[in-house]
N, C-alpha and C positions, 0 to 999 in steps of 0.2 A: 312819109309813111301814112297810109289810107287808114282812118280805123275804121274798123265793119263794126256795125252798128249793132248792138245788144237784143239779142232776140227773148222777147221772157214768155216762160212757159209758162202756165198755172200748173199748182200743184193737184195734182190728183188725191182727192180724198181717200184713207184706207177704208177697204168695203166693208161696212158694217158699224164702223164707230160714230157716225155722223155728232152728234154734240152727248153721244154717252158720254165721254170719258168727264166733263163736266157739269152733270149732274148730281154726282153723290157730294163733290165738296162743297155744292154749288145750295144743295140741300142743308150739309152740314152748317155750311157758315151762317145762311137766312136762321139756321133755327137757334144758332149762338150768339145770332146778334138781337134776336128776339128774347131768347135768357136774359141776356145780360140786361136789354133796355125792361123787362119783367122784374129783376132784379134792383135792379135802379128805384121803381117805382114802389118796390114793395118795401125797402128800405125805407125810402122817402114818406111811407102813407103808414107806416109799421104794419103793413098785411101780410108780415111775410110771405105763404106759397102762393096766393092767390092771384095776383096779379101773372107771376112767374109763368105758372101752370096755364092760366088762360090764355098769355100771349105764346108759350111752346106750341101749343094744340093749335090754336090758328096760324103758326107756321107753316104746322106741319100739314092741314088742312089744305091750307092753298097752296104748299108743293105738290101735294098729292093730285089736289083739282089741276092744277097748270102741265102736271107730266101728262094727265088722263085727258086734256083739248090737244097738247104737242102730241100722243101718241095717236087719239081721234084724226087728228089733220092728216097725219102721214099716212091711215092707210087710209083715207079717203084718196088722199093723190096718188097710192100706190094702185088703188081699183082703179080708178080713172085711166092715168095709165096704162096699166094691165087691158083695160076695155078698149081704148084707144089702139093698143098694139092687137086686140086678136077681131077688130073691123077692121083694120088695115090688112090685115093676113086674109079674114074673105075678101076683101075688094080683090087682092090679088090671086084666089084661087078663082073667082070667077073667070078673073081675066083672062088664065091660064087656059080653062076650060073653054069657052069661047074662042080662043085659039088653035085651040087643038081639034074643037067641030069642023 
């Protein structure tokens, strides 16, 4: 008996989720492990909030700046793009027209 040979597909991404769905936990956990090492340190130095408070906020800071370059990139590649598909669309309405003179 022949075995036929496994064909693999790639999976099709669902339209619209691209890497949202990890994001918020992805948020969550950098700004809990930021706490906790805040925590650590302000135990260790007796500063209680201070260390805490200042390492939350530059978590929270660079998720904010890091989503705000991930969302800058994608609509730069979405214009592009976009731009790319509507010169291809006149190339071909020229074309069209010049066939039709």
């Amino acid at each position: 008996m022949k075995l036929l040979p496994k064909v693999l597909v790639p999976k099709k991404s669902i339209a619209g989720t691209d890497d949202s769905l990890g994001r918020g936990p992805d948020i969550a956990l950098s700004t809990a492990v930021f706490l906790v090492i805040g925590l650590a340190i302000d135990s260790a130095t007796h500063t209680r909030p201070l260390f805490t408070i200042i390492l939350v906020v530059l978590s929270l800071v660079g998720n904010f700046a890091r989503m705000w370059y991930v969302y800058d990139d994608r609509m730069k590649l979405l214009e592009h793009e976009r731009q790319q598909r509507s010169i291809s669309h006149q190339g071909r309405d020229s074309e069209a027209s010049s066939v039709n003179s």
